[in-house]
N, C-alpha and C positions, 0 to 999 in steps of 0.2 A: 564466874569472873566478876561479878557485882562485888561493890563493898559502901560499907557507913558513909555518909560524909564524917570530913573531919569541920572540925568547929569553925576553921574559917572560909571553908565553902559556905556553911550557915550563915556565918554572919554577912558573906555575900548574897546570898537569895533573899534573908531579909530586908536588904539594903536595896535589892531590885525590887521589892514590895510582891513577893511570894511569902505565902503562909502556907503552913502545915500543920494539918492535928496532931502530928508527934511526927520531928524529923528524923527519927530516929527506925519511921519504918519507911522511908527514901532510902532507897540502893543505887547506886551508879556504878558507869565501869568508863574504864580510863580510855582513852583521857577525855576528859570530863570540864568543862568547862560553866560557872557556874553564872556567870554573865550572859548565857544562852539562855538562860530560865526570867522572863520577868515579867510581875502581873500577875501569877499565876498561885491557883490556891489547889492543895495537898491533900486527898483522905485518905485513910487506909494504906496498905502496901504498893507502894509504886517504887517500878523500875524503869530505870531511866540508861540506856546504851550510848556508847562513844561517840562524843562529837568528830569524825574525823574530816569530813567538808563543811564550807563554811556555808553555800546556800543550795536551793534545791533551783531545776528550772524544768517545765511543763512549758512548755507551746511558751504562750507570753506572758506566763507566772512566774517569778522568780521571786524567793521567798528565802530568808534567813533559817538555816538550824536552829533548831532550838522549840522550846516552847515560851509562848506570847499569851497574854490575855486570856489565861485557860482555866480549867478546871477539870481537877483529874483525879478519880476514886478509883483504886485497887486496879490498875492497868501495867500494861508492860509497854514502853514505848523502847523500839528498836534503833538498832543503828542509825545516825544521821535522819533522824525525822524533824519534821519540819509543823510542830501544832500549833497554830493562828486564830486565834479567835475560836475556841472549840468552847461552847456553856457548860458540856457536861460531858465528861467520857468517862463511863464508868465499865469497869469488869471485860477489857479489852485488851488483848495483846496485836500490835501493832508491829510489822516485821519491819527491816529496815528498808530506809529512804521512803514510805508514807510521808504524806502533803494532808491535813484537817487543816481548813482553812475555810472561816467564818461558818459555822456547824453549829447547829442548837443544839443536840444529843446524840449521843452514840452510848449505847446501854446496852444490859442484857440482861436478861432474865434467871431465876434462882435455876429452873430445868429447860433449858432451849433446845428446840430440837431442829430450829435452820432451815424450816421448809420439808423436810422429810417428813415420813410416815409415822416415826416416831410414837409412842405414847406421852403425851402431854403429863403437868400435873395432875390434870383433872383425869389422865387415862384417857381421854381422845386424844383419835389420831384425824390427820389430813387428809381424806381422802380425797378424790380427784373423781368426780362422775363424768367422763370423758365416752362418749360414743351414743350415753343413755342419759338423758335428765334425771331418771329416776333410781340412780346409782348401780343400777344392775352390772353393770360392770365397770365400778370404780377400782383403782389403781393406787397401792401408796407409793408418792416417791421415795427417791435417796438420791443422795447426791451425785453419781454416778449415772444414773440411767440414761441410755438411751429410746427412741424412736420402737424398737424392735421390742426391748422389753415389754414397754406400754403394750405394744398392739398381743405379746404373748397371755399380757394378765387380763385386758381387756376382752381378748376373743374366747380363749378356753374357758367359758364359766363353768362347764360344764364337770370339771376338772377337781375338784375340790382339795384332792392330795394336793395336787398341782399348787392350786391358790395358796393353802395353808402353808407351803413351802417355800412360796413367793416370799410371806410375812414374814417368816421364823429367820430365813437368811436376812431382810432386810432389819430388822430388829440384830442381828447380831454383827453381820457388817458396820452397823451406823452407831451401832455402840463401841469406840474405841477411846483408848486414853488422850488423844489429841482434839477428840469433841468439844470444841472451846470456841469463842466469840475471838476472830482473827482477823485483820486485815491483811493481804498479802502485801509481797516486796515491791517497792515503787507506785503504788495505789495514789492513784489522786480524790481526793475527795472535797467538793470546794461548794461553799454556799447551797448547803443541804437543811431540813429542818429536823425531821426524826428519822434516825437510824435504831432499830430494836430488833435485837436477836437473829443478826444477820451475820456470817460470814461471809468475806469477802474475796478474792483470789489475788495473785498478783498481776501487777500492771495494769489495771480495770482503772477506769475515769467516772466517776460519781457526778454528779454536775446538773445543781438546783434541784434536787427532788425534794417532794414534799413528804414523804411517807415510804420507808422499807422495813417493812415488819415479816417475822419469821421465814429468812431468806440464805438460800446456798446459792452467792455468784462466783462462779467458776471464770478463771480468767487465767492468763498463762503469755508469758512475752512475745509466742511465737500468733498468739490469737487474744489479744485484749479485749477484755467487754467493758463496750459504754452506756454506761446510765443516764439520761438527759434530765433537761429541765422539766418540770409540772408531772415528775410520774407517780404513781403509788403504785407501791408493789407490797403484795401480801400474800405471805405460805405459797410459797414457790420455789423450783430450783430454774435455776440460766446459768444455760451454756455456754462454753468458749466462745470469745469475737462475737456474744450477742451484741442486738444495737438496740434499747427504750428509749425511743425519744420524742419528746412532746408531748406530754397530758397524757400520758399512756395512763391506764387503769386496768389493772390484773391481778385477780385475784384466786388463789388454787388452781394452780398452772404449770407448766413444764414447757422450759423454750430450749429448741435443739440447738446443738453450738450454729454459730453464724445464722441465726435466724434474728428475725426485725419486728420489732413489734413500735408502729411511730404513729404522728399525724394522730393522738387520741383518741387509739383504737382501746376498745372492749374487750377482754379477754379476759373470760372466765371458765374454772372447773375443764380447762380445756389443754391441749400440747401439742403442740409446733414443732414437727420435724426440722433438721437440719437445712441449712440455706434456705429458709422462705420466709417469705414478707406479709405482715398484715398490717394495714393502715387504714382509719378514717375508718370503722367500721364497726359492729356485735360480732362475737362470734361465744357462746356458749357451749358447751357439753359437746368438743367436737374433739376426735384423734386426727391429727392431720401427717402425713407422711412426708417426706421433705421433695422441697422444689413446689412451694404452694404458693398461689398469689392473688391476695387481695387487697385491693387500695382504695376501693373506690365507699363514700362518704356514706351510702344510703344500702351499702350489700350486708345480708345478715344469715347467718349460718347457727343450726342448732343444733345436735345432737346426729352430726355425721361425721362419721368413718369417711374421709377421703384418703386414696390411698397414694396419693404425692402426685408432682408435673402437672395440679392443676390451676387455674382461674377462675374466681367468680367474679363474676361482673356486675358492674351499675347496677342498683335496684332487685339482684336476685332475695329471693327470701324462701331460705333453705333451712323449713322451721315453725313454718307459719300455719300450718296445717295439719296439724296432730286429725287423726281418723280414730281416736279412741276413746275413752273414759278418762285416759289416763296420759301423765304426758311422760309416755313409754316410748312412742315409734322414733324409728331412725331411718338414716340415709346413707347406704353404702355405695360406694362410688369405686373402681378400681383405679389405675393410674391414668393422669390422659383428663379429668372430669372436668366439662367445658359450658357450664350453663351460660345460655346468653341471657344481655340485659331484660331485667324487670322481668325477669322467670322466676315462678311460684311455682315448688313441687307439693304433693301431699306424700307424708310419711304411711308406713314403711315404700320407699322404694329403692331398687338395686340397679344400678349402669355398669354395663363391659367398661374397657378399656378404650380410653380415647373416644367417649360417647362427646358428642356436641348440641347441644339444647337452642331449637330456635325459639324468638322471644315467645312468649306465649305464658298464660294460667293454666298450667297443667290440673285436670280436675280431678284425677284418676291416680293410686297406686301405679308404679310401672315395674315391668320387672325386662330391660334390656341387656339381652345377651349378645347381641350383634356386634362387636367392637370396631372402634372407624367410624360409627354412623353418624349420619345424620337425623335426627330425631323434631317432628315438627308437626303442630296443630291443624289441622284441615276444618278451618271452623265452615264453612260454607257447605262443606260433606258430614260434619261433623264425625270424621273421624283421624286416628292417628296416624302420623306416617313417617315411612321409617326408610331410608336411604343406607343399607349397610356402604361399607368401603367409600364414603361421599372423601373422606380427607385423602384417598387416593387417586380418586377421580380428579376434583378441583380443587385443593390447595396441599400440595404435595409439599409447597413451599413454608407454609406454619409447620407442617410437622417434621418436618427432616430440620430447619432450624431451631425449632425447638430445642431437639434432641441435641442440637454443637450447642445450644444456650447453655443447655444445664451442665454440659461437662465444663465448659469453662467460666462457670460462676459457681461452681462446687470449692469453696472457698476452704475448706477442711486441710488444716495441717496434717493433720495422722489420719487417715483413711484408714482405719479398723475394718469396716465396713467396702464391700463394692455396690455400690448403687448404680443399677441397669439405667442407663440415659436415653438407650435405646428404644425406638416405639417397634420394632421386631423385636422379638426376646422370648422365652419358653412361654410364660404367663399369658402373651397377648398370641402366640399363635398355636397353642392350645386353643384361646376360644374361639379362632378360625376356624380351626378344623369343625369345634362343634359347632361354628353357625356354616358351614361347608354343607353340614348335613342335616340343618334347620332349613334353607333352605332351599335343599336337592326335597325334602321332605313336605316344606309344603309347598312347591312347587307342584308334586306327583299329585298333593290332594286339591289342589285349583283344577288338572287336567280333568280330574275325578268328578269333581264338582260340576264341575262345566257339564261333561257329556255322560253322566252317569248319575246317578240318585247316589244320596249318603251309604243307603243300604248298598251297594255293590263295591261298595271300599274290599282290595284287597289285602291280604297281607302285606306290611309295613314293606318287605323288600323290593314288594312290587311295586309298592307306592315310589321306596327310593330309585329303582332301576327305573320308571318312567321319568322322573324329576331332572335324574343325570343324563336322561336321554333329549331333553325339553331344553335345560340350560344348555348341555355342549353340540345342539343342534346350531347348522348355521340358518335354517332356513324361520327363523323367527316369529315358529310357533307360540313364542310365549308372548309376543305380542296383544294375543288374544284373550289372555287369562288373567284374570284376576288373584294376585296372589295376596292370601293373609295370614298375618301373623297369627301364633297361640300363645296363649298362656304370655302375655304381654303386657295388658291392662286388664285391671280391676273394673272392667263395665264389660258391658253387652254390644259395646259399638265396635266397629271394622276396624282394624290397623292392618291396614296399605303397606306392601316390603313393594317398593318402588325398585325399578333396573336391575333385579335379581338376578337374572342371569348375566349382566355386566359387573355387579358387586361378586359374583359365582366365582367369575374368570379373575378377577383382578385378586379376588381373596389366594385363588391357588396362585397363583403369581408371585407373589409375597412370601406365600409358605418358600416356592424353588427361592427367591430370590435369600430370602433369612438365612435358607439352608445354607448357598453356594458361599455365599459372604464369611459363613462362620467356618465351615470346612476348608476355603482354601486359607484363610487366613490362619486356619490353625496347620494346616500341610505347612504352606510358608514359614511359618514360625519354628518349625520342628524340624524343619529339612525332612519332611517325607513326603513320598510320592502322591497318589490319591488312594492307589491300591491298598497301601502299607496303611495309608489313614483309614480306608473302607473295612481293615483288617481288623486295627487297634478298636472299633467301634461297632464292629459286627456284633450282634447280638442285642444291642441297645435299644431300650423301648421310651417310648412317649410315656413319661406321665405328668400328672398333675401338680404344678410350681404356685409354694406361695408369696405372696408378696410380703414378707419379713419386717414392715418397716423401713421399705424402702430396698431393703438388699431379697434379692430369687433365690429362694431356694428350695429344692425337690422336698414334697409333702412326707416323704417317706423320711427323707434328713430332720426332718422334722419331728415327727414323730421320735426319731431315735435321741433327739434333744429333749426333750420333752419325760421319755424316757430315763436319760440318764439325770435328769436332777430330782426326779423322783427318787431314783436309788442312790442316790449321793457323788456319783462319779462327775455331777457337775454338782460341786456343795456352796458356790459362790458368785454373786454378779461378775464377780472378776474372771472366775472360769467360764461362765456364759459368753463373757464377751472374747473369750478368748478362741471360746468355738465358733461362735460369728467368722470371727476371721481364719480361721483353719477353713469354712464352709464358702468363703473370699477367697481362698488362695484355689479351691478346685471347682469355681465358679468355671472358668473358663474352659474347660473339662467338661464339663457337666454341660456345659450347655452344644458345645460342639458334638458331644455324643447325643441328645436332644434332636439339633439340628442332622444328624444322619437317619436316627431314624424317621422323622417328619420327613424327612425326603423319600426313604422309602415307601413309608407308608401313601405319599402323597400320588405316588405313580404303582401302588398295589403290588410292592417288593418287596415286604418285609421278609427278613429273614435271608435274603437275596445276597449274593456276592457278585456287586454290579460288573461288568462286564466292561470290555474298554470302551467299547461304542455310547456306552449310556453314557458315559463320565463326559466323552467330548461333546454328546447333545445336551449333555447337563450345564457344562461349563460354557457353550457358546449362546444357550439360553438366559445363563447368569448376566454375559456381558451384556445381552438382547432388553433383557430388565432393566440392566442397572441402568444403560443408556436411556430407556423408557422413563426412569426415576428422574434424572441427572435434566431431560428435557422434559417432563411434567413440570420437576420443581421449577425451573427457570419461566417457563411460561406462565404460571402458575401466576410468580411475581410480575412479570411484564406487563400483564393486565393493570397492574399499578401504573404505567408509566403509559399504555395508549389509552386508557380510557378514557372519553372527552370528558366526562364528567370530574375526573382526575385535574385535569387542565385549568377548569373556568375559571379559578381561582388568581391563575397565573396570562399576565398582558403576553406573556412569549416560552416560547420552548428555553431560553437563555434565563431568562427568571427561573422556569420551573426548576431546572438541572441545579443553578446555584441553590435552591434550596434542596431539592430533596437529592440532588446527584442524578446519574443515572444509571440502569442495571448495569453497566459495563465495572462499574464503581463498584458493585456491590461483593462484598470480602464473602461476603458465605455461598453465595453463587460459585466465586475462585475458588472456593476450599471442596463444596462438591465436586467440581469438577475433577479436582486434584487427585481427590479419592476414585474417582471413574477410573482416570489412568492411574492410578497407583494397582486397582483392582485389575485392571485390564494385564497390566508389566506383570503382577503375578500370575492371573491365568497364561499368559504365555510363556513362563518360564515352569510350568510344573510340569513333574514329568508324572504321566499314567502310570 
């Protein structure tokens, strides 16, 4: 639809004081207005789309159509755009209704490859050392990636088909005929200085950066991404509804859609799962899984695998302590990972799920399996100590809020993906079961120790049949024993399992409570009895769930993913992600079959066709917890509101309440509760 000017359009443009190297390679398409061009100088082939509105308007920009005061080499400017002050736009197509207003450059390169993996001119590509400083398991992006891919090309090195497969599809996805320097539809881009071999998405806000070099930002009407003042961004892709703002500096990165990156945060060689914030901060060589937070000015993370829902706090430095020659070691964390302020770990070390870190210089490797704990320095004994089950014990209230946080700040338009929000789920009560029999186990070998020499250790079962007999004793034999962990830290000193047989009980507890929660709720949802559900699910075994990148899925599904893009039946990111969400839709399947057998096995029935009596001591146990939960968590918080130390601050109980409220006020307390009787209305409507 473009055509020539004719001669007295020219003679208008030159009359508005626009020049051109030859007008003759200027295209326009009707209607076309030649008094919309003024100031403006010409190179190469430029197209120029319909004036059909007269101005553009952004927030409290409002801007005339046309272009102004520009300079424009070999581009394509779209429908109704609006260029103001642009120094240099070269080798750009521009979709319709874009805002360049006051811009130094916008350019691109002879071969850009936009932040992907790409091969460069020179043949390098981008790689991303994410988990390892010392690239052992780097990653090339594409524009498309998510969260899940990274942790698949990251974790399997071991894989080599695997990898080389990785690359071959990414090279032939990211090579297509629309590979081009674009700005999407409706883009604002205003008071920037260099923009270089960046595509851009539609509906995205640009605003005062100083620097976007070799970049894919993804943006779309229904999730806009904004770019702020003072940021430099280089060889990167960003995700849908991201936010950079304020002096940000990132460099070989990948930010998950609705993730934050602000306040002059560091980010390097590193990737940001979905919905999480980093601010005021370093973070290096680190995979993060989404629902991640860190804000605070002095926290520094290095070459850790966290695997999402976590915090690091004030002063942590997670990084600082290479144990090697080499700076190789890393830090794996599962979901849940909670170091407190001004904690130093030394690399390599591994945390369960929803491990909590008191302040302390951790001097030691750790390797904690216990998930829920509390974890804390005994300098005066100098030993460690370990508090399994502490966040069920005494704040019942961070973690059941947590868990509503993250579902309704999951900001995500299109959920491809299910992300477990839950701190019960296959992944976290699997590793109950095996700290269940961590320690039943050294519970058996403290009895041992105590009144028998090393030499008279029996067989392991005996060990465990005294251990279970020690914790589910009420007469509080274990009072008297010293119980230690193994295979825990890397020294020779004691680590203390503090209230074991309180953490024992409360851990099974949780397993009934996971179970009953997800069974009736899925009887409820299906219209079937418990029977009918006991039926549909008979035969079902516990195994091993990995953490995907933020979405569960059984290791064995995995594996057959894994599998099939070896053989080619998945030959494309686009088919990967399509099996993600096929492996989404029978999540909730999967995990309620999960949850039956951990039930059986939990009361030594597997294989069992429960009986009507167990189901109503199952189900009246259920409600017995939940209510246990429902007033944990509320007391939990209370302690906020009578603790006098809470108070001093405040001349009267009327002062305190106007500032902070009080529990009666508090919306997530109502919403547990809600859920109590919502659970309760269903256990008494199912029929056995």
């Amino acid at each position: 639809m473009f055509r020539n000017l004719i001669q007295s359009e020219i003679d208008t443009l030159t009359e508005n004081d626009n020049r051109a190297e030859n007008w003759q390679d200027i295209r326009v398409c009707d209607p076309f207005d030649p008094d919309r061009i003024r100031e403006s100088t010409f190179y190469g082939e430029v197209s120029i789309g319909p004036f059909n509105k007269s101005t553009l308007k952004r927030g409290n920009l409002i801007l005339p159509v046309g272009i102004y005061h520009s300079s424009i080499h070999s581009s394509v400017i779209g429908a109704d755009c609006a260029v103001h002050n642009t120094a240099y736009l070269c080798g750009y197509t521009l979709e319709e209704e874009v805002i360049l207003f006051n811009v130094d450059e916008i350019t691109v390169s002879a071969s850009p490859v936009f932040g992907t993996g790409l091969p460069g001119e020179d043949g390098s590509r981008n790689w991303i050392s994410a988990g390892n400083e010392n690239g052992g398991r780097s990653i090339l992006p594409f524009s498309t990636i998510k969260t899940s891919d990274c942790f698949l090309w990251a974790k399997y090195r071991d894989n080599k088909d695997l990898l080389d497969t990785f690359i071959s599809i990414t090279d032939r996805e990211e090579k297509v005929p629309d590979f081009k320097a674009t700005i999407g539809r409706g883009t604002t881009i205003r008071s920037c200085r260099i923009i270089e071999d960046t595509r851009i998405g539609s509906f995205a806000q640009v605003t005062g950066t100083n620097l976007l070099k070799n970049l894919t930002i993804n943006s779309s009407f229904e999730s806009r991404t904004e770019i702020g003042a003072g940021s430099e961004l280089v060889d990167g892709i960003v995700g849908e509804g991201a936010k950079v703002l304020y002096d940000v500096k990132a460099h070989s990165f990948i930010l998950g859609s609705h993730s934050n990156l602000q306040h002059g945060a560091r980010f390097f060689d590193s990737i940001l799962g979905e919905n999480s914030t980093i601010a005021c901060c370093e973070v290096q060589s680190s995979l993060i899984f989404p629902f991640h937070e860190q804000h605070h000015n002095n926290s520094f993370l290095i070459a850790a695998t966290l695997q999402g829902q976590s915090n690091i706090a004030a002063g942590a430095t997670i990084g600082s302590n290479h144990n090697s020659r080499g700076a190789d070691g890393e830090i794996l964390a599962e979901r849940g990972f909670w170091p407190a302020l001004s904690s130093s770990l030394k690399h390599n070390s591994r945390f369960a799920a929803f491990t909590l870190l008191s302040k302390a210089d951790y001097p030691y490797e750790m390797n904690i399996e216990l998930p829920f704990s509390l974890v804390s320095q005994n300098e005066a004994d100098n030993q460690l100590q370990i508090m399994p089950a502490y966040w069920f014990m005494y704040n019942m209230y961070a973690l059941a809020r947590n868990s509503w946080k993250f579902s309704v700040r999951d900001k995500r338009k299109k959920k491809l993906q299910y992300i477990e929000y839950g701190y019960l789920a296959p992944d976290t009560v699997e590793e109950i079961f095996k700290s269940i029999e961590l320690l039943t186990l050294w519970t058996g070998k403290a009895w041992y120790t105590r009144y028998h020499s090393f030499t008279d250790y029996p067989e392991k079962e005996d060990i465990l049949e005294k251990g279970r007999g020690i914790l589910t004793s009420a007469e509080g034999e274990i009072t008297s024993l010293e119980v230690l962990g193994e295979n825990i830290e890397n020294s020779n000193r004691k680590v203390v399992i503090l209230k074991a047989d309180k953490a024992y009980r409360i851990y099974r507890e949780m397993v009934h409570y996971y179970a009953m929660k997800s069974i009736v709720s899925y009887a409820s949802e299906n219209g079937l009895s418990l029977t009918e559900t006991a039926e549909r699910f008979h035969g079902a075994e516990r195994s091993r769930w990995i953490n995907l990148g933020g979405q569960l899925v059984k290791e064995v599904d995995l594996e057959s993913v894994k599998n099939n893009i070896l053989n080619g039946t998945i030959s494309s990111w686009k088919g990967l992600h399509r099996r993600y969400k096929e492996l989404s839709r029978s999540y909730q399947e999967d995990k309620t079959a999960h949850a039956f057998a951990s039930l059986m096995d939990l009361y030594g029935r597997k294989g069992e066709r429960p009986s009507a009596d167990f189901w109503k001591d199952a189900l009246a146990k259920g409600v017995e917890i939940q209510e246990m939960v429902v007033k944990n968590t509320y007391e939990s918080r209370l302690k906020d509101y009578t603790n006098k130390f809470r108070r001093i601050t405040y001349d009267s109980a009327r002062e305190m309440e106007a500032v902070t409220g009080t529990i009666d006020d508090n919306t997530f307390i109502h919403i547990i509760e809600k859920e109590f009787a919502e659970f309760k209305t269903n256990v008494s409507t199912l029929i056995i």
